[in-house]
C-alpha positions as CSV (number, residue, x, y, z in Angstrom):
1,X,80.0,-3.3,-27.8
2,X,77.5,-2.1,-24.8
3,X,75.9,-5.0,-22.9
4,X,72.2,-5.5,-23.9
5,X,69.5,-3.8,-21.2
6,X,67.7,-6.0,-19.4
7,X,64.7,-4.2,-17.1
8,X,64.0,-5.7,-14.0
9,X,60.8,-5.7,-11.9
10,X,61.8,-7.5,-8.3
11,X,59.0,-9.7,-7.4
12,X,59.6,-8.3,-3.7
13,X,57.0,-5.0,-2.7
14,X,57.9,-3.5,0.5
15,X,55.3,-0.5,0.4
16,X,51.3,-0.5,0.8
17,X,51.1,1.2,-2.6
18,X,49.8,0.5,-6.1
19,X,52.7,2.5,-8.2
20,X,54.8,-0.3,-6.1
21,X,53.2,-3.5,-6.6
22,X,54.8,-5.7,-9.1
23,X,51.5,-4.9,-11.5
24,X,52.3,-1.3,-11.0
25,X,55.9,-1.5,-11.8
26,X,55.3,-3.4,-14.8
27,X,52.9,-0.6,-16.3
28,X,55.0,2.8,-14.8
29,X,58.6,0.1,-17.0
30,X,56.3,-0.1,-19.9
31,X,55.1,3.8,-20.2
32,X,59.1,4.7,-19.8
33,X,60.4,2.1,-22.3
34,X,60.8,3.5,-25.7
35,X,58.4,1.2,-27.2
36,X,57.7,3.2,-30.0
37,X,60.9,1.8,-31.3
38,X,59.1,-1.6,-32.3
39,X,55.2,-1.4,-32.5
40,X,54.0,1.5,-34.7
41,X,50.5,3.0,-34.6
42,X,48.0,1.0,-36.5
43,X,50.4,-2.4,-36.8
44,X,48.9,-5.8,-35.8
45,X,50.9,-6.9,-32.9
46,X,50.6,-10.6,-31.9
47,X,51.4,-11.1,-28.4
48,X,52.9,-14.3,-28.3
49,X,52.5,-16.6,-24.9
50,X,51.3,-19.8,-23.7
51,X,47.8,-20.1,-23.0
52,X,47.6,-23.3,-20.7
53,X,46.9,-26.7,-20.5
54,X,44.0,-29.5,-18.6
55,X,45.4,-29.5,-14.8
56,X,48.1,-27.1,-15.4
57,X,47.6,-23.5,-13.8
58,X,51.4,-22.0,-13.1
59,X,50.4,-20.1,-16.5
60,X,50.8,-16.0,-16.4
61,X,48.5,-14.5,-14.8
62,X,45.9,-12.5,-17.1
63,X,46.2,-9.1,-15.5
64,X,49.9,-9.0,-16.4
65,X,48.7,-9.7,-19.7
66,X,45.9,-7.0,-19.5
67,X,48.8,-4.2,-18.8
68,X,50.9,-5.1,-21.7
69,X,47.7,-5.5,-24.2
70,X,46.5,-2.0,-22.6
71,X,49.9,-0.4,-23.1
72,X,50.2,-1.5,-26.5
73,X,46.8,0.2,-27.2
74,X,48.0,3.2,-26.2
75,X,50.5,3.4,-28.8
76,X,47.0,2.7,-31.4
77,X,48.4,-0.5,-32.3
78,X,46.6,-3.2,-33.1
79,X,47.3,-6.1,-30.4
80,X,45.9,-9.8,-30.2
81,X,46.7,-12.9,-27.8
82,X,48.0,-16.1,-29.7
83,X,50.0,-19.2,-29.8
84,X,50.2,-22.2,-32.3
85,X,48.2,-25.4,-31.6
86,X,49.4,-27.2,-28.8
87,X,45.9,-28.9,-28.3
88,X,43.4,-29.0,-30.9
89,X,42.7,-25.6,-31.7
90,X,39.3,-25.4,-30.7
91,X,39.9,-27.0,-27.5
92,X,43.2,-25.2,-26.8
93,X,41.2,-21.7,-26.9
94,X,38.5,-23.8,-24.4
95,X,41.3,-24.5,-22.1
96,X,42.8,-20.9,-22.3
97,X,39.1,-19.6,-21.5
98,X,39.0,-21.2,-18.4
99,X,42.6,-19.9,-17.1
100,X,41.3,-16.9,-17.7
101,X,42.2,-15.7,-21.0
102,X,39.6,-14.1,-23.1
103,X,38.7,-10.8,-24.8
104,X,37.1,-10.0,-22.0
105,X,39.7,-10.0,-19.6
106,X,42.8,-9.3,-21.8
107,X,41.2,-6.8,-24.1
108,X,42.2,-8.3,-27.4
109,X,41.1,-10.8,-29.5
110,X,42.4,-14.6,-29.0
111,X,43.8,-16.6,-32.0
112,X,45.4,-19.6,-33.2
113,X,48.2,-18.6,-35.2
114,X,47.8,-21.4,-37.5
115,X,44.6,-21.7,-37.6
116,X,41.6,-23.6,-36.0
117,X,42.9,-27.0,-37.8
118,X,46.6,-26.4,-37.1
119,X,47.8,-26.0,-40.5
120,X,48.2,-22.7,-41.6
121,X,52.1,-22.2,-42.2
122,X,54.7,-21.0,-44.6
123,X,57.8,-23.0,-44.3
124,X,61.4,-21.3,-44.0
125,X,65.1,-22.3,-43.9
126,X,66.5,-23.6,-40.9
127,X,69.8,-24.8,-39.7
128,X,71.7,-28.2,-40.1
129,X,69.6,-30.2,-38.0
130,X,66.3,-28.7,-38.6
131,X,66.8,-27.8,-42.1
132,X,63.7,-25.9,-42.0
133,X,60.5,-24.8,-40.0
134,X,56.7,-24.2,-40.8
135,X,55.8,-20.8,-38.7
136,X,52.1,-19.9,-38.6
137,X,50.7,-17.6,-40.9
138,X,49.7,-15.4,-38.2
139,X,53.8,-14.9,-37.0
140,X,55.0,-15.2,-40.1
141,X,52.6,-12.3,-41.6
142,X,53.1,-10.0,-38.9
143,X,55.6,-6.8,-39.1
144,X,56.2,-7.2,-35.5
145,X,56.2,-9.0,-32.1
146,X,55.6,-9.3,-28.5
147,X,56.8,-12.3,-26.7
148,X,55.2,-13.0,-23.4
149,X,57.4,-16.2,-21.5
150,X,56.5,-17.8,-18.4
151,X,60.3,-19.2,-17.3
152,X,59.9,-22.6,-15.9
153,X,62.0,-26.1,-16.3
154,X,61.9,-28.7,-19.1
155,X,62.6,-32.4,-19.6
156,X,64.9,-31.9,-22.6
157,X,66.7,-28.3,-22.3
158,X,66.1,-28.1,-18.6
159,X,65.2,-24.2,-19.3
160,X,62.3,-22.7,-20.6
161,X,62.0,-19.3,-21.3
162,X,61.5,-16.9,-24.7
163,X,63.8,-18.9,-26.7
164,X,61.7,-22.3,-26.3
165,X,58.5,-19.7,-26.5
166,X,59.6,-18.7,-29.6
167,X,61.4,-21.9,-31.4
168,X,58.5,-24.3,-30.1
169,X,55.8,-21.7,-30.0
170,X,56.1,-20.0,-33.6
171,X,56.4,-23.3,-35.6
172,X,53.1,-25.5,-36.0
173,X,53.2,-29.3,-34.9
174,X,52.1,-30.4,-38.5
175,X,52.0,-28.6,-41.9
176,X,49.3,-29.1,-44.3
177,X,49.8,-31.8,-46.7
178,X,53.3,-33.1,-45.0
179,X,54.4,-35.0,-42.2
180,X,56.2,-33.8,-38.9
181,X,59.4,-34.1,-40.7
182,X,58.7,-31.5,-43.1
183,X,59.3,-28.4,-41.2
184,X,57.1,-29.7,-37.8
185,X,57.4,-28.8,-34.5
186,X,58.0,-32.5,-33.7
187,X,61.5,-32.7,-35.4
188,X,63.2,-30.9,-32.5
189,X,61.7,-33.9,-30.6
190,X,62.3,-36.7,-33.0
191,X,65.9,-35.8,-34.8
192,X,65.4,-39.4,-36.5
193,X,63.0,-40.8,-38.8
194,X,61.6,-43.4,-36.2
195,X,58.8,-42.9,-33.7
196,X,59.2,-43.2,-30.0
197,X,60.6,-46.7,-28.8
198,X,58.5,-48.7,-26.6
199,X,59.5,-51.9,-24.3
200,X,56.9,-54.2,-23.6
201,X,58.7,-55.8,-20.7
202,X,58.3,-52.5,-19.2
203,X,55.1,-51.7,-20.1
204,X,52.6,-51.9,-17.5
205,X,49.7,-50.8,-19.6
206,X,48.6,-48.5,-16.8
207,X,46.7,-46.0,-19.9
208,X,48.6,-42.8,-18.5
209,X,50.5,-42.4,-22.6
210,X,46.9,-42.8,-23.9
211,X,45.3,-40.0,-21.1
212,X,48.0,-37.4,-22.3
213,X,48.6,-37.7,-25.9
214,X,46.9,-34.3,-27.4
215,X,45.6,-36.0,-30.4
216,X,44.4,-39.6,-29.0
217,X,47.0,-41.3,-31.2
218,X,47.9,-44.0,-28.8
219,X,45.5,-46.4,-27.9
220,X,46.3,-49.9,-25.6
221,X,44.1,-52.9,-26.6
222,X,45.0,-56.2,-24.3
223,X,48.7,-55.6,-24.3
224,X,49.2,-54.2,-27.5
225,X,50.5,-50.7,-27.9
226,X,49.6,-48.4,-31.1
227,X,50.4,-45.2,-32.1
228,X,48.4,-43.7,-35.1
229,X,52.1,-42.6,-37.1
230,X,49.8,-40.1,-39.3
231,X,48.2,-38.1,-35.9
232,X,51.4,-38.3,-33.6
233,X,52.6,-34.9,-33.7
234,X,55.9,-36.5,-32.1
235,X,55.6,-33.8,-29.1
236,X,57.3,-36.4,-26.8
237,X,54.3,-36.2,-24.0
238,X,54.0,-39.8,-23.5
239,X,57.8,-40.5,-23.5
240,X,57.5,-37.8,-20.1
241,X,54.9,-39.3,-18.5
242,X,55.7,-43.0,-18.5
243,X,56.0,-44.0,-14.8
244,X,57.6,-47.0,-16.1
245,X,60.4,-45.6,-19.1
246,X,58.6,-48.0,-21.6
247,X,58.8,-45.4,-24.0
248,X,62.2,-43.2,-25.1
249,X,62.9,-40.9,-27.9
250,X,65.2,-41.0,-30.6
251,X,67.6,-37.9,-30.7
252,X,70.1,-35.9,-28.8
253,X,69.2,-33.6,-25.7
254,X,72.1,-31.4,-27.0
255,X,71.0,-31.8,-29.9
256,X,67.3,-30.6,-29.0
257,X,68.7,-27.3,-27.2
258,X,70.3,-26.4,-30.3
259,X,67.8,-26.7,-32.5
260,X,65.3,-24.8,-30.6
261,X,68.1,-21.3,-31.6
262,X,68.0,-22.8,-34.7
263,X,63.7,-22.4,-35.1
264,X,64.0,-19.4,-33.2
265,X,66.4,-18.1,-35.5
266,X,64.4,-19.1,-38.3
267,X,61.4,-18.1,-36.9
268,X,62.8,-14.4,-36.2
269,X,64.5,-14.3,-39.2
270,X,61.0,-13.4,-40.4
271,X,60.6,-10.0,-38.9
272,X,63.1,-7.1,-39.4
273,X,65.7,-6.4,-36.8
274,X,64.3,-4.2,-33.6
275,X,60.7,-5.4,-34.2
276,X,60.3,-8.0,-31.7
277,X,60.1,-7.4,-28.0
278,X,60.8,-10.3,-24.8
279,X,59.0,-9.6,-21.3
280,X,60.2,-13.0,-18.9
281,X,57.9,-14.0,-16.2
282,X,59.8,-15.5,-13.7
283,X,56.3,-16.9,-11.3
284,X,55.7,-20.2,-10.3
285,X,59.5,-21.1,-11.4
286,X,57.9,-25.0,-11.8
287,X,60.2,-28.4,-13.1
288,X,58.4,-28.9,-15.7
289,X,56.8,-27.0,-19.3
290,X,53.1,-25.7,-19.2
291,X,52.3,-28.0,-21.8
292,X,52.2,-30.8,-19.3
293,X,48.9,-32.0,-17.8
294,X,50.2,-31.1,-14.1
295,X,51.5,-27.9,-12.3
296,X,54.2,-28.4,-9.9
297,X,55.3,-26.3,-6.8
298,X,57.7,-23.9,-7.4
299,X,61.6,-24.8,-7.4
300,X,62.3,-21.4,-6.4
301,X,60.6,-18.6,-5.1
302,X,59.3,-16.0,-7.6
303,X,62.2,-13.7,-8.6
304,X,60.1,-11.1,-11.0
305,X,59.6,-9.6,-14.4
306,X,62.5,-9.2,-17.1
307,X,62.2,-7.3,-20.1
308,X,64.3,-6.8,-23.3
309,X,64.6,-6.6,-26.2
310,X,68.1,-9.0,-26.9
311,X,66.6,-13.2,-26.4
312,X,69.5,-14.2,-25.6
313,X,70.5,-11.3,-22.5
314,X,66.8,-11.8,-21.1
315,X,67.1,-15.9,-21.0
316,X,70.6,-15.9,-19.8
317,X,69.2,-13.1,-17.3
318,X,66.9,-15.5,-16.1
319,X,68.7,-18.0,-15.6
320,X,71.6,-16.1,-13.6
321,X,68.1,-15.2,-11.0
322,X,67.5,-18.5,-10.7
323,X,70.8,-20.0,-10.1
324,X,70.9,-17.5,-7.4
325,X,67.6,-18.8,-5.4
326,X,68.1,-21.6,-2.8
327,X,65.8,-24.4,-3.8
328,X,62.3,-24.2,-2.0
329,X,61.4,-26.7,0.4
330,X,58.7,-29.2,-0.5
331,X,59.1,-29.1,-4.3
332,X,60.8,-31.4,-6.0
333,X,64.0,-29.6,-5.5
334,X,64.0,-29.7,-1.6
335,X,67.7,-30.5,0.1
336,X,69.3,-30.2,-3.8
337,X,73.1,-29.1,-3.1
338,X,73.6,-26.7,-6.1
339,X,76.7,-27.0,-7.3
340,X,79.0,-24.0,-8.2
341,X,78.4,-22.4,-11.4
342,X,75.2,-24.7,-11.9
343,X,71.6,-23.8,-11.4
344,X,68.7,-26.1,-10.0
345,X,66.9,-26.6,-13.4
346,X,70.1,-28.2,-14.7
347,X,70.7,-30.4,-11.6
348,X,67.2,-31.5,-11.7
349,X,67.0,-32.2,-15.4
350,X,70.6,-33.0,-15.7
351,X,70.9,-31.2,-19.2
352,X,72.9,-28.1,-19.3
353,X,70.3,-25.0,-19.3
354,X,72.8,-23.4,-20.7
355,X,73.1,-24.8,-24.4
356,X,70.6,-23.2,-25.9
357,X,71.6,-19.7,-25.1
358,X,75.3,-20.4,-25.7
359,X,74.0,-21.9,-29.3
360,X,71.2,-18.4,-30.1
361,X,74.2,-16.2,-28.9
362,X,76.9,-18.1,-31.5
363,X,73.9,-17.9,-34.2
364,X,73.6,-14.3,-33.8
365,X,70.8,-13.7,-31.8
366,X,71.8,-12.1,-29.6
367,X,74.5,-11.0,-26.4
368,X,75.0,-12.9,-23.4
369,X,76.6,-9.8,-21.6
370,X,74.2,-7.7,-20.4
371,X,73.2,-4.9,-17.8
372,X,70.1,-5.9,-15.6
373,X,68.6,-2.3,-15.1
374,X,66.1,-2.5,-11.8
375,X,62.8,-0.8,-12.2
């Protein structure tokens, strides 16, 4: 078999000239790409991405977004901007607003894919450790996709990039009329029945689990701890931001890197094959997911734009650029020794970035050997 194609746009510009910037590149890749192949002329084509968080601004920027909504115009298809709640809806397309992402700027209407309350969702069949997953209505309705990632580090998988976009992204944190067992985003979190653990002797009661939670399930009275079990949407925020590790999470890491290719296999297993496009923004490379309350500086310097149409080639891509990069001084991977064979979002994490691909590619996914193409 022929490796998959993997585009890329070099963050580096070396002439004073529009056609050359990386904006420029990404619109001259996009008018050559064949993209006919996947969006057809009157289809509604979400355009999957992230759209921010309170105090977190390494997001992508909204004229990149503008050039992919304006080329997908040009085809007379039918594009909009969404993602599934990750706040409360109506205060998730505030936030998003404010970092710049409205119809006025992107040209396309701004959605939550499962709706304002969060549970609009059909459930389908997952693998053995999710069993299955509850995609919004909006994804799972949709003849076709465009999947905007901004590739940064994580807590549990270390990576994330379009297969975390797509597993965590396109499956609601709580369907209607169930719990966050029942096809939730939560159960790649939680792989047991039992909430988070907390320790009291560690607990300082400093208020920063209470600050962070989405949903204002925890609450601290004296030195009591609570979580509302109905509300939490088991997203594991608290568990991250505990100063003190007075609160841990039941489950695997392996475990979680695998069963994000299983929800993005389920999730995917919704559209037709060749229907569902991947452009990798490889910006403000920080440690941690946009879905925390913080941005940090850059690990490594900005490497560029990957597109494809394989998940698996364009994350494994991605992660070959960054294991490349020498670590940045004064981020939080300044003076890190990276070993051979390793990559700086592994060291720092230490979970193997590399699961999860290794787990879509044995799923079928998609092809680990591929053939980066430079624009």
């Amino acid at each position: 078999m022929m490796p998959s194609k993997v585009y890329f746009i070099n963050a580096r510009v070396e002439r004073f000239d529009y056609r050359d910037s990386v904006e420029g590149k990404l619109k001259r890749i996009l008018e050559k790409l064949n993209l006919q192949r996947y969006f057809s002329k009157d289809e509604l084509v979400p355009i999957k991405m992230h759209l921010g968080n309170p105090g977190a601004h390494n997001t992508i920027r909204p004229n990149f977004v503008r050039v992919v909504v304006d080329r997908l115009k040009q085809l007379q298809t039918k594009p909009f901007v969404t993602d599934s709640v990750r706040l409360k809806a109506y205060d998730y397309l505030e936030i998003a607003n404010r970092m710049g992402y409205n119809p006025m700027s992107l040209g396309a209407p701004i959605i939550i894919a499962d709706g304002i309350f969060g549970f609009d969702s059909i459930k389908v069949k997952a693998g053995k450790l999710l069993k299955e997953v509850s995609v919004p209505t909006a994804i799972y309705d949709a003849s076709c996709m465009m999947v905007l990632s901004h590739v940064k580090g994580h807590i549990d998988s270390s990576l994330g990039a379009a297969i975390k976009n797509v597993a965590m992204g396109c499956v609601t944190a709580m369907p209607r009329g169930c719990d966050w067992r029942e096809g939730g985003r939560g159960r790649m979190h939680f792989q047991m029945d039992e909430l988070m653990s907390w320790n009291k002797d560690l607990c300082t009661f400093c208020g920063i689990c209470v600050r962070t939670c989405p949903l204002d399930a925890i609450s601290i009275k004296g030195k009591t701890f609570r979580v509302d079990e109905k509300r939490c949407w088991r997203c594991g925020r608290c568990v991250r931001v505990c100063p003190e590790k007075a609160l841990t999470v039941p489950g695997s890491m392996e475990n979680f890197s695998v069963s994000l290719a299983e929800a993005a296999k389920a999730v995917l297993s919704t559209f037709k094959r060749g229907k569902v496009f991947y452009i990798n923004f490889l910006f403000d490379i920080q440690p941690e997911c946009d879905c925390m309350f913080i941005s940090d500086t850059p690990v490594v310097q900005d490497q560029g734009i990957l597109l494809s149409d394989d998940i698996v080639a364009i994350d494994k891509a991605s992660l070959d650029l960054i294991a490349q990069a020498q670590p940045l001084p004064q981020s939080k991977a300044e003076g890190l020794k990276i070993k051979k064979g390793s990559d700086v979002l592994t060291m720092l994490h230490g979970k193997d970035s590399q699961t999860q691909i290794k787990a879509a590619e044995k799923m079928g996914l998609g092809r680990s050997d591929y053939k980066l193409i430079e624009v």
